[in-house]
Structure formats: C-alpha cells, structure tokens
C-alpha positions in Angstrom: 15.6 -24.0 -21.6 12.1 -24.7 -19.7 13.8 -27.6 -18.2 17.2 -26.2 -16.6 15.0 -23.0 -15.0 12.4 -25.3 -13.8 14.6 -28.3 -13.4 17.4 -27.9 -11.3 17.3 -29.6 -7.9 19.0 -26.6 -6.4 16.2 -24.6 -7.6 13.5 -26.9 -6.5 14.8 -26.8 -3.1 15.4 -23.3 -2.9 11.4 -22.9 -4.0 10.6 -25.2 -1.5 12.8 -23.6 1.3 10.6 -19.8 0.0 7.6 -21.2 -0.1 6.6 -25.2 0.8 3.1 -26.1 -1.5 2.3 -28.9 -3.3 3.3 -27.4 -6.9 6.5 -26.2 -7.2 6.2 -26.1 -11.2 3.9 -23.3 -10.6 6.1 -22.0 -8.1 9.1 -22.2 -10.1 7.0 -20.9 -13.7 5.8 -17.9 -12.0 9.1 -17.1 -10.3 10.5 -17.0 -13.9 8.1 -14.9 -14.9 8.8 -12.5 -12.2 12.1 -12.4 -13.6 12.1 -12.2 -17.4 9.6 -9.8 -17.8 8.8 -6.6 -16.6 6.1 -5.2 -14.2 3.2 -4.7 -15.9 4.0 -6.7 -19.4 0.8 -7.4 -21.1 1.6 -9.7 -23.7 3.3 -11.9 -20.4 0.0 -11.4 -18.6 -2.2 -12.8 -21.7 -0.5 -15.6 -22.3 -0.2 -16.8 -18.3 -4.0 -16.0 -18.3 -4.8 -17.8 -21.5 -2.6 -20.9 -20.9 -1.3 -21.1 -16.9 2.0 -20.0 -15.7 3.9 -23.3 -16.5 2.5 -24.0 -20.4 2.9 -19.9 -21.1 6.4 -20.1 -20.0 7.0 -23.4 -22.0 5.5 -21.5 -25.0 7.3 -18.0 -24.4 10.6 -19.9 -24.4 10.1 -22.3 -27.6 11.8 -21.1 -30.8 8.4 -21.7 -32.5 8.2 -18.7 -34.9 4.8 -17.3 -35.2 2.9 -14.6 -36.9 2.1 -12.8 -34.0 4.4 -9.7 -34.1 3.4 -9.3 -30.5 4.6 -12.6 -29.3 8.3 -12.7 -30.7 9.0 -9.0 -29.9 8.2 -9.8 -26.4 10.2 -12.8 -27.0 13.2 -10.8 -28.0 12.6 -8.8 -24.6 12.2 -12.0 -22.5 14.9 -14.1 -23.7 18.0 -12.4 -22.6 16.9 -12.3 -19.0 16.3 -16.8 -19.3 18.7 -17.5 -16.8 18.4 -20.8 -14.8 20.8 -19.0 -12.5 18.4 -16.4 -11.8 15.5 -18.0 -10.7 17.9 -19.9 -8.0 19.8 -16.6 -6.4 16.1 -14.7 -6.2 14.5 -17.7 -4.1 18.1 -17.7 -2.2 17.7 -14.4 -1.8 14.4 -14.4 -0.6 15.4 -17.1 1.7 17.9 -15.4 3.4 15.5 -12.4 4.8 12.7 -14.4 5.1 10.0 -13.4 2.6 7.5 -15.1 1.5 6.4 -16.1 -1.9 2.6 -15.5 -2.8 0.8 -17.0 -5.5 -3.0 -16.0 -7.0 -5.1 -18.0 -5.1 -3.7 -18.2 -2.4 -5.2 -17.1 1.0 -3.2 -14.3 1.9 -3.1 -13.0 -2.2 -5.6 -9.6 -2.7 -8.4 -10.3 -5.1 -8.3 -6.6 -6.3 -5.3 -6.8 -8.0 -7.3 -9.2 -10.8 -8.7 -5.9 -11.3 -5.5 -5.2 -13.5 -6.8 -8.3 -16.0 -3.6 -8.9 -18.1 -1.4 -6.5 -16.5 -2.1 -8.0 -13.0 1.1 -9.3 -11.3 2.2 -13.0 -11.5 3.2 -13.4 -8.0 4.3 -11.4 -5.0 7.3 -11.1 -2.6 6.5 -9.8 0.6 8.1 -9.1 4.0 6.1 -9.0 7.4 2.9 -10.0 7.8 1.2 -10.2 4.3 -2.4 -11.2 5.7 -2.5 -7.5 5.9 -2.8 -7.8 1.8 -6.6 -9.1 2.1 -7.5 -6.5 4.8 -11.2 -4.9 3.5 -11.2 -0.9 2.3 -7.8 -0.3 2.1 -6.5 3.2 1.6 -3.7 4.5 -0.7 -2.6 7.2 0.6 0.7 9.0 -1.9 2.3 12.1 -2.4 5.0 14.1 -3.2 8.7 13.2 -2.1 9.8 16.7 -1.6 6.3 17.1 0.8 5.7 20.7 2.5 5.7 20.7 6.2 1.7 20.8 5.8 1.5 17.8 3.4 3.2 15.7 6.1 0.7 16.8 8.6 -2.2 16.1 7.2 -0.6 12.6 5.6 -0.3 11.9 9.0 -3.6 12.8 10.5 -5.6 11.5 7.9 -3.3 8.2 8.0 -3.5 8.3 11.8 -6.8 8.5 12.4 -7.7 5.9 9.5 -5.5 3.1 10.9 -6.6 3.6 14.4 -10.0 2.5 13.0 -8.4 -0.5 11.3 -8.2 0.8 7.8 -4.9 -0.9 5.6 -2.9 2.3 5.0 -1.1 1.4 1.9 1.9 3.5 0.3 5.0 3.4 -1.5 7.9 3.8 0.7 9.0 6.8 -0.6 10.3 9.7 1.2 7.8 12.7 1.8 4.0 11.8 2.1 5.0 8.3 1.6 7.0 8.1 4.6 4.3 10.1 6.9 1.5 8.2 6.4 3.1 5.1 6.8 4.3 6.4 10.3 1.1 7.7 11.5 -0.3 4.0 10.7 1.9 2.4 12.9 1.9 5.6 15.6 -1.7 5.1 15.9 -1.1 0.8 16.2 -2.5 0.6 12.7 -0.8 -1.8 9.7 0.5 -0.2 6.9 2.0 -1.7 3.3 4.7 -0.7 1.4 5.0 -1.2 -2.4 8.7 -1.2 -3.4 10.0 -1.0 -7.2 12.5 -2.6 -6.1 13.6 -6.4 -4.9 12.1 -6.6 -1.1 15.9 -7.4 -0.1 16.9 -4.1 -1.7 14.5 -1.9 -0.3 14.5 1.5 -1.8 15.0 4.5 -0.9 18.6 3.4 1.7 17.7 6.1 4.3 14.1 4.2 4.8 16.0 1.0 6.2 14.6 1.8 10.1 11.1 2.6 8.4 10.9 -0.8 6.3 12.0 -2.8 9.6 9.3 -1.2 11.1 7.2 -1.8 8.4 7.4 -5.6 8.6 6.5 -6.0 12.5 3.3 -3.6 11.6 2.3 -4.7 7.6 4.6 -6.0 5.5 7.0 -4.6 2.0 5.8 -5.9 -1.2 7.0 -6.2 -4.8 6.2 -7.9 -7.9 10.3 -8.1 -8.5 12.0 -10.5 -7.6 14.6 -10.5 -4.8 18.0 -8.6 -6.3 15.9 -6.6 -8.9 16.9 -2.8 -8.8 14.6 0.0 -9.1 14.2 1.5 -12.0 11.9 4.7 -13.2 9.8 2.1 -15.3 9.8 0.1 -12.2 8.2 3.1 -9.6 5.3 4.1 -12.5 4.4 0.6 -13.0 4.0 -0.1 -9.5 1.8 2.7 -8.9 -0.7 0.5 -10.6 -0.3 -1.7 -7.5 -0.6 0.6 -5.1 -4.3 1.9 -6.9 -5.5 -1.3 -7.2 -4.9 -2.9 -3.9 -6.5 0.7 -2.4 -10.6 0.3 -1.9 -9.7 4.4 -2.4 -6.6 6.2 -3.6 -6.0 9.7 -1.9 -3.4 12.4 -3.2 -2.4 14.2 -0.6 0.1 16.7 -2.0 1.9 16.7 -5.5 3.6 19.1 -8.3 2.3 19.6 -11.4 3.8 16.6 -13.1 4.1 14.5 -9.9 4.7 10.3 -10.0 1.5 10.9 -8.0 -0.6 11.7 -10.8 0.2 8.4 -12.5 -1.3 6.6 -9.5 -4.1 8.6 -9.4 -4.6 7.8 -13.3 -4.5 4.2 -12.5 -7.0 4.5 -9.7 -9.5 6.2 -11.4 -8.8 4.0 -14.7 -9.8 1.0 -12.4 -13.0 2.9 -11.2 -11.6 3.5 -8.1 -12.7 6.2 -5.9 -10.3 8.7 -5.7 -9.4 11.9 -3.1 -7.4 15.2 -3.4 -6.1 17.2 -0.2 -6.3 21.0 -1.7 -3.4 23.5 -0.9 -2.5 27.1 -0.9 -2.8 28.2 -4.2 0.4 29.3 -4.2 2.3 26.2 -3.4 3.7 24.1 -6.6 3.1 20.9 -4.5 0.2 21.1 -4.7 -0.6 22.3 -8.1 -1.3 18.4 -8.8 -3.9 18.0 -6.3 -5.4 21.4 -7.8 -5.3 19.9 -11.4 -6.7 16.6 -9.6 -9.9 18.3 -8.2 -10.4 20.7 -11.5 -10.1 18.1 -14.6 -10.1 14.7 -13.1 -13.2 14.8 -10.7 -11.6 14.2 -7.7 -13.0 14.5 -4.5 -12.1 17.4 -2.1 -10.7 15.4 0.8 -9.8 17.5 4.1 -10.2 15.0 6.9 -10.1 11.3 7.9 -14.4 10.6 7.7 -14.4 12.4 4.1 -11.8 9.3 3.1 -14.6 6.9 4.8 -17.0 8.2 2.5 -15.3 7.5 -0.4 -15.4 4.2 0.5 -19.2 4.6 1.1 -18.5 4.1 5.0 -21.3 6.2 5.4 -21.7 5.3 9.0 -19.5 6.0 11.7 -18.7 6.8 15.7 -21.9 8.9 16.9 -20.5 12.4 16.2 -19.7 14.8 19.1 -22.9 16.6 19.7 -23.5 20.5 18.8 -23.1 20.7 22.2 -25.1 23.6 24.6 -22.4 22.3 27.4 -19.6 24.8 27.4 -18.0 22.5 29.6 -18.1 19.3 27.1 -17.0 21.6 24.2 -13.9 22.5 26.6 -13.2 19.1 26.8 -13.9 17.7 23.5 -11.8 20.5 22.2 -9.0 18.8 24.3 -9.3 15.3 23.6 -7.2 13.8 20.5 -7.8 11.3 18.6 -4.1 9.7 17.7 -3.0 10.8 21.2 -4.3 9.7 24.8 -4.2 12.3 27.4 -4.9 11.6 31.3 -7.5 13.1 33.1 -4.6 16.0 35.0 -4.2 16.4 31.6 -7.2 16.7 30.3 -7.9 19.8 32.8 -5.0 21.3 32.7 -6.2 22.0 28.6 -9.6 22.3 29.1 -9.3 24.5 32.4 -11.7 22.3 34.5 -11.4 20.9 37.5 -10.5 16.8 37.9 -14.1 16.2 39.6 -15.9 17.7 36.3 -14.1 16.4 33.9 -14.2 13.1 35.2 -18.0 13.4 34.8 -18.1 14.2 31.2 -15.7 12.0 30.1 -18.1 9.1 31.9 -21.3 10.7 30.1 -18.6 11.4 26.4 -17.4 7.4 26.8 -21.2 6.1 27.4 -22.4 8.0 24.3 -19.1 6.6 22.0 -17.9 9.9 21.8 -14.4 9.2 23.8 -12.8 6.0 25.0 -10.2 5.3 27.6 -7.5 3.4 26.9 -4.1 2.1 28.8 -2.6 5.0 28.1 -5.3 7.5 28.8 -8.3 9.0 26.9 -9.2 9.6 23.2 -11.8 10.9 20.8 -13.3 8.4 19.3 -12.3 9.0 15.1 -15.8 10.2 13.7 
C-alpha cells in the first residue's frame, strides 16, 4: 500500500510539477496525510511527530495489530480513504490552478502553527502569495455570517486601518464579517489570508469567487485539505484552530450566542493568544457572543484599530493628534481619513477653510507624523 501511493511515477511527477524539492517522499507522505485523515486528527499528528511523515505513514498503513486501541481505531478511520488515486488527482488538481504545496520547514511555512503540537497541520495548499503566512503580528479578525450593518463597519475600519499599517489581516472567507475585513485589507493596499474548509480549487462559499481572486493577487487562500476536498461542518470548526493560531491576536467582532465564532475565540485563548471583543447594542443577538466573550472569557473590550495594537503589545505608535488649542487643526483633522485620501479642495470644502490655511496645517500635521500625502491625496496617519 505505502508503495503504490508513494510509488507511482505519475504521482511523483505530479508532486514534482506542485512543488519541485529534493524529497518528494516527504512530499508525497505528507500529501497522503492530508488526505486520509482529517484536519485536526491527533493520533495522525503524534505519530508524524514521533516518527516523520514517511515512517508514520508506513506504520499507519501496516496491518501490524497492536495494543493501542488508539492506533487501530484511527486505522479503521484512515484506511478507507488509502487511495493511490487520490494523492495523484489532488497534486493534479493543485496543478491545474497553480497552488503551491508547503511543507514545515519551509521558508514561507508559519512557525505559530507548531503552536497546535499534535494537532498542527501536516502541510498547506495555498493560492497567491503565501510569504504573507510568515508576516509578524497577524490579526484574526471573524465574525458572524449573517453580520449587522454595524458589524461590517467596524470589520472594515478596524481591518482597514490595521492593513494600511502592514498588519496580516487573516480571516475565513466566509460571508459577513469575514468578507468585510478581508475587503478593507485590500481597500486600504493591505494583504489579507483566507482559511478555507474546503480544497483551495473549491473555494467555499460560490458567491465569494470574485473575493478569493482578489484574495490571491493581495494574500493568498489556504487549507490543510487537499485540492477536491469539500467542506464539511467538522471541516469549518477545525479550521478555526488555524485561523487562531496563525493570528499574533484573534478579534470577534460580532457573533450570536452560539456563533462558529466562539469556537475560534476558544482556540485562541486555549493557545494563550490575546484575544478582542467588539461590544454591541445590548439588544442585538449578534452580538450576544461578543457580550458573553467580554463577561466570562476575559476578553478585551476592542472599539478601535490602536486598541488591537495593544493586544499585540504594540504599545507604540504614530505621535497621536494633539489635544489641539488650534480650532483650525481640529477642523482639519476632523476631516482627514485614515483609509481614504482627500485633496486639499477637498479638505476645505469639509473643514470650511480656505486652500491657503489648510495648506499650512497640513505642512505643520505631515512634519509632526500626524498626516501624510500620498498619490492620491492626504491621510491621517493610523494612531
């Protein structure tokens, strides 16, 4: 059996063709991993860690009978899905869109997901530009699908101004608060990543095609499953544990009272991850979660894009806006944005100055790091 999955000269080229290295046993051992167990399997994640993909893999497929009541139940679970065949179409199928196979140890692989000790993934598939994975201080930022008008606005302006700083906005795909923050990212020329459930070919939920193309050129789409794999509701709770360990901080932005949500923010906080709540009117159900979050779990209350910074212990940050005694620099800081560059007619048309004045402050605001000008106008520098 270890021999026709690992064996096969169609497979080896295929492997080769998905990712060229020097070992394609390991390649090959870990891609069958991927594929006859299940995110998250312990037992899997034991034995790879104990003996290295390729001897675990010889061992979990001998017919060796063993004491262990661990090993041969997981063996009864693994078998079925020993396909040579398998391992072949998923590296075809990665193939033919392109994404790329990653490996622990490699460069481009993030060292926080060891975090997960035997529960860690074996390998990757990603999409886009995965040297994005390894970015410092990530941010998870997740939330309900069926997200309130004001749970997509502050996804977004908390996402927004993070990724403009050059914070990893990382997420889940998913329609709703999902969706926002990984827009914002790439609004404000940010990168964002997307953990899928699902094969990376297959990407989940169908009316996020556009969003996951967009993905790619700005971040990339990630999954421990293997190209073809479907999602499944086992699938979406197991990777949450993904998206909390690859985030430096995990915020909840809105979610019920039983929200998906809440499983990431159990995973974040069970790997000693900081961890963030957005509050809500009392009287919304979306955001009874964040509620329960900030009442039993110790969350932090999280209302803005520097409060996220010091979870991470970013403690420093842009020289803050002064308490100015200039009614004319308040005027105009209240009418610069942060996510959206404005030109100076602008400017005083909202601040109801004249051009020659505000040109002035915004000279003394950009010398101080307070605003910026870019291409397409001026800014507030994020604090």
């Amino acid at each position: 059996m270890m021999e026709a999955l690992l064996g096969d000269t169609e497979t080896r080229r295929a492997a080769e063709s998905a990712r060229p290295d020097t070992h394609p046993t390991e390649t090959l051992a870990r891609v069958a991993w991927s594929i006859i167990a299940e995110p998250g399997d312990g037992v899997a994640g034991a034995l790879i860690e104990q003996l290295g993909a390729v001897d675990a893999l010889q061992f979990a497929l001998s017919k060796q009978h063993l004491s262990e009541k661990a090993i041969d139940e997981a063996r009864k679970r693994w078998m079925p899905r020993a396909h040579p065949r398998s391992v072949t179409e998923a590296l075809r199928g990665a193939t033919e869109v392109a994404a790329r196979l990653l490996l622990p140890g490699d460069a481009q692989w993030p060292q926080a997901l060891a975090d997960l000790g035997e529960h860690a993934p074996a390998m990757l598939w990603a999409r886009g530009a995965s040297h994005h994975l390894s970015s410092p201080n990530p941010v998870a930022i997740v939330g309900a699908r069926a997200a309130t008008a004001y749970g997509e606005s502050v996804a977004a302006e908390l996402a927004g101004d993070l990724a403009a700083t050059g914070t990893l906005v990382v997420s889940g795909g998913a329609y709703g608060i999902d969706g926002a923050a990984h827009r914002a990212a790439m609004g404000a020329g940010g990168a964002t990543v997307a953990f899928l459930a699902g094969g990376v070919d297959r990407a989940y939920p169908a009316g996020h095609q556009d969003l996951f193309q967009r993905i790619q050129a700005a971040g990339a789409i990630v999954s421990e499953l293997p190209c073809g794999a479907a999602p499944t509701k086992w699938r979406f709770l197991a990777r949450n544990r993904l998206i909390a360990a690859l985030g430096a901080a995990t915020v909840v932005v809105e979610a019920g009272w039983r929200s998906g949500s809440l499983n990431t923010a159990g995973h974040a906080s069970t790997l000693g991850r900081p961890l963030g709540a957005v509050p809500g009117p009392v009287t919304s159900a979306a955001s009874a979660g964040c509620h329960r979050l900030l009442r039993e779990y110790d969350a932090q209350c999280v209302t803005n894009a520097q409060e996220v910074r010091e979870l991470l212990g970013m403690t420093e940050s842009a020289p803050a806006a002064p308490e100015s005694t200039n009614p004319d620099q308040v005027r105009l800081l209240d009418a610069l944005s942060t996510r959206t560059a404005r030109s100076a007619g602008d400017l005083a048309a909202r601040s109801g100055l004249d051009a020659g004045r505000v040109a002035a402050i915004l000279g003394l605001l950009a010398l101080e790091g307070i605003a910026q000008r870019t291409d397409a106008g001026w800014q507030r520098v994020p604090m």
